[in-house]
matplotlib code that plots the C-alpha trace (Angstrom):
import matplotlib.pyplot as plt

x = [-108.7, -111.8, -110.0, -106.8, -109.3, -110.9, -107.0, -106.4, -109.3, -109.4, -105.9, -107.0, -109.4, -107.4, -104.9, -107.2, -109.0, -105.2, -104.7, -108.0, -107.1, -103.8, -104.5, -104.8, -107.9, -108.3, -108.5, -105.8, -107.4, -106.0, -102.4, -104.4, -104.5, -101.6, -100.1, -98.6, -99.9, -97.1, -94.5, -95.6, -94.8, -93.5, -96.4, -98.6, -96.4, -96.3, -99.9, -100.1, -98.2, -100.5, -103.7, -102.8, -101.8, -104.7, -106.1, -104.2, -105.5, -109.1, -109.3, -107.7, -110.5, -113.4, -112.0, -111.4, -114.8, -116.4, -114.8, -115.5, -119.6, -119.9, -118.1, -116.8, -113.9, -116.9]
y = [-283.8, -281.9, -278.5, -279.3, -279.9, -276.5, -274.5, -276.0, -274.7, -271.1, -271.2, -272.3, -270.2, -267.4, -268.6, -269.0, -264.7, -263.6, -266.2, -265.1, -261.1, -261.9, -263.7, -261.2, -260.3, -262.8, -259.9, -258.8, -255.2, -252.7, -254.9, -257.2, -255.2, -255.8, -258.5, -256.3, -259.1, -261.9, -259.2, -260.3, -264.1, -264.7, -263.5, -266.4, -268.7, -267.4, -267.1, -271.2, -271.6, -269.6, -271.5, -275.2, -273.4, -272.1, -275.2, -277.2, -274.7, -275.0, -278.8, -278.5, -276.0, -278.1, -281.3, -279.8, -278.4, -281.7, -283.4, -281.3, -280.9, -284.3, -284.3, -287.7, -287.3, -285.8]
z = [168.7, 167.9, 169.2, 166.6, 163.6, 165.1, 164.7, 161.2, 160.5, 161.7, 160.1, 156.6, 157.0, 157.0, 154.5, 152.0, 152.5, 151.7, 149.1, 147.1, 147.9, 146.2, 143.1, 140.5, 137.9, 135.3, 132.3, 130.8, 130.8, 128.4, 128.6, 125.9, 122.7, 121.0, 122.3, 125.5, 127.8, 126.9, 128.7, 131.9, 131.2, 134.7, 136.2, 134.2, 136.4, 139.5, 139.4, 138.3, 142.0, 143.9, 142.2, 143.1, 146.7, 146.8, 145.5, 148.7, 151.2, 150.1, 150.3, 153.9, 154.8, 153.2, 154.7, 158.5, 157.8, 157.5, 159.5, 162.2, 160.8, 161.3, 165.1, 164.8, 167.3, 170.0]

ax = plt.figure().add_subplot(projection="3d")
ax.plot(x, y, z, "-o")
ax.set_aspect("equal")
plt.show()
């Protein structure tokens, strides 16, 4: 049991280093002055899905990581 928490892990892990190098910066840069930002509308929700993914993926990781801190399947 204890080497399964250990995979999901590792795996979430690693889901969540491509997850954060994906999400894009907050500022709107040079995009923002004059209202040039609200062209990219569809890109405001495609990064709302890959927050609550990201979200998902995180509470996996922090949960296997306990889980597996406090060795109660040893």
């Amino acid at each position: 049991m204890l080497t399964a928490l250990w995979i999901i892990q590792i795996i979430s892990a690693l889901l969540l280093i491509l997850l954060v190098i994906i999400h894009s910066p907050k500022g709107d840069g040079i995009a923002g002055i004059g209202g040039a930002s609200q062209v990219f509308s569809s890109q405001k929700n495609a990064e709302s899905g890959l927050n609550k993914l990201t979200m998902y993926v995180a509470i996996v990781f922090f949960v296997t990581t306990f889980l597996t801190g406090f060795n109660i399947f040893h």
